[in-house]
N, C-alpha and C positions, 0 to 999 in steps of 0.2 A: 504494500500500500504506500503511494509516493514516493517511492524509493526505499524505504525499509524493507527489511528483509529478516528473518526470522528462521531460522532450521534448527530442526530439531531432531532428535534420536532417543528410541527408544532400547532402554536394555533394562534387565531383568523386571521386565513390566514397567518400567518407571520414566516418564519422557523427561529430557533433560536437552542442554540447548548443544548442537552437535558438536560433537569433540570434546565436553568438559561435563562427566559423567556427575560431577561433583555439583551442577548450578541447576538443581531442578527446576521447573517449572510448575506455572497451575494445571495440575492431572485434570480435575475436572472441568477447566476449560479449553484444554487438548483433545480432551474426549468429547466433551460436547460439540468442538467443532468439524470433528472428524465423524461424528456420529450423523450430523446435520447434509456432510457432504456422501459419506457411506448411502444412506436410508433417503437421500435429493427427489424428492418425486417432482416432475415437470407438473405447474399449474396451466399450463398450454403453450402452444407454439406461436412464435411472433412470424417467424419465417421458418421453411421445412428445407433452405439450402443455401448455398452458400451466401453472406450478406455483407452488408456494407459495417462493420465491426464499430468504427468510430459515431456514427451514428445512435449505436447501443450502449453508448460507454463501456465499449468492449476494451476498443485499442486507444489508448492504455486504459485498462482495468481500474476499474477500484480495486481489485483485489483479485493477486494468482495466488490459489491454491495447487502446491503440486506435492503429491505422493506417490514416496517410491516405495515398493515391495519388492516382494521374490519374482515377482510377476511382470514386473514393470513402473512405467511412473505413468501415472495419471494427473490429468492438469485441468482444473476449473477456471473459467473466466467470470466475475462478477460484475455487473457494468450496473450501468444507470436506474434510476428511479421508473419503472411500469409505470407510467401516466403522472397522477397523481399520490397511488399510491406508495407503499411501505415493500410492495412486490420489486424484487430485482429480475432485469435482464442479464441471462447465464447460457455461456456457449463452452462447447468440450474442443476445444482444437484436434483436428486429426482424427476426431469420430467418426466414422461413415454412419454409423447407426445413428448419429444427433449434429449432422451438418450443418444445422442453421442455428438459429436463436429462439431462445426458450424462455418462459417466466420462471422463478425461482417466489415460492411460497415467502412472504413476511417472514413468517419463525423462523424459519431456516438461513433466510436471509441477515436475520440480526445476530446467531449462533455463527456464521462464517464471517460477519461483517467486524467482530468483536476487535478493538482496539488491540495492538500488541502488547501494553503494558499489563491488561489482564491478562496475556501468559506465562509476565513475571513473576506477578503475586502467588506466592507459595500457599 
């Protein structure tokens, strides 16, 4: 978010900020945010292909999320305000299954949206 940047690692269950096993972070708002992006249900489609990104407050994001497993890394886009609403616009870069632009539910959106300093607070 604005050029902050944030990484994290988890070991023996425990997230902590990457490389310094010793500087944990807030677990339950690690969880929460990674729970919000896990369980993402789309509140409906803006566009179903590829789209004009800055328009959406895509490019640049409010906010990349990206996680990486054994699996791979996966990358969320969070852009701008849905109309009037509290709803964000969210695009998966490189998805073929979710090429265009999507609404992203309120809750969800305030759980990924969270300030970095509540990942400090222990």
């Amino acid at each position: 978010r604005g050029g902050e940047t944030l990484s994290l690692e988890k070991t023996a269950n425990l997230w902590h900020e990457a490389g310094a096993e010793k500087n944990l972070v807030n677990q339950e708002a690690v969880n929460s945010a990674l729970g919000a992006m896990a369980n993402l249900k789309v509140a409906g489609y803006v566009l179903d292909k590829e789209a004009n990104l800055p328009l959406y407050g895509l490019m640049p994001a409010q906010i990349k999320i990206e996680v990486t497993t054994d699996q791979g890394t996966r990358t969320l886009l969070v852009g701008g305000n849905a109309g009037s609403t509290k709803r964000r616009y969210g695009h998966i870069p490189g998805d073929r299954n979710r090429p265009g632009i999507f609404i992203i539910k309120a809750e969800d959106a305030a759980k990924l949206l969270q300030e970095l300093a509540v990942f400090n607070k222990k």
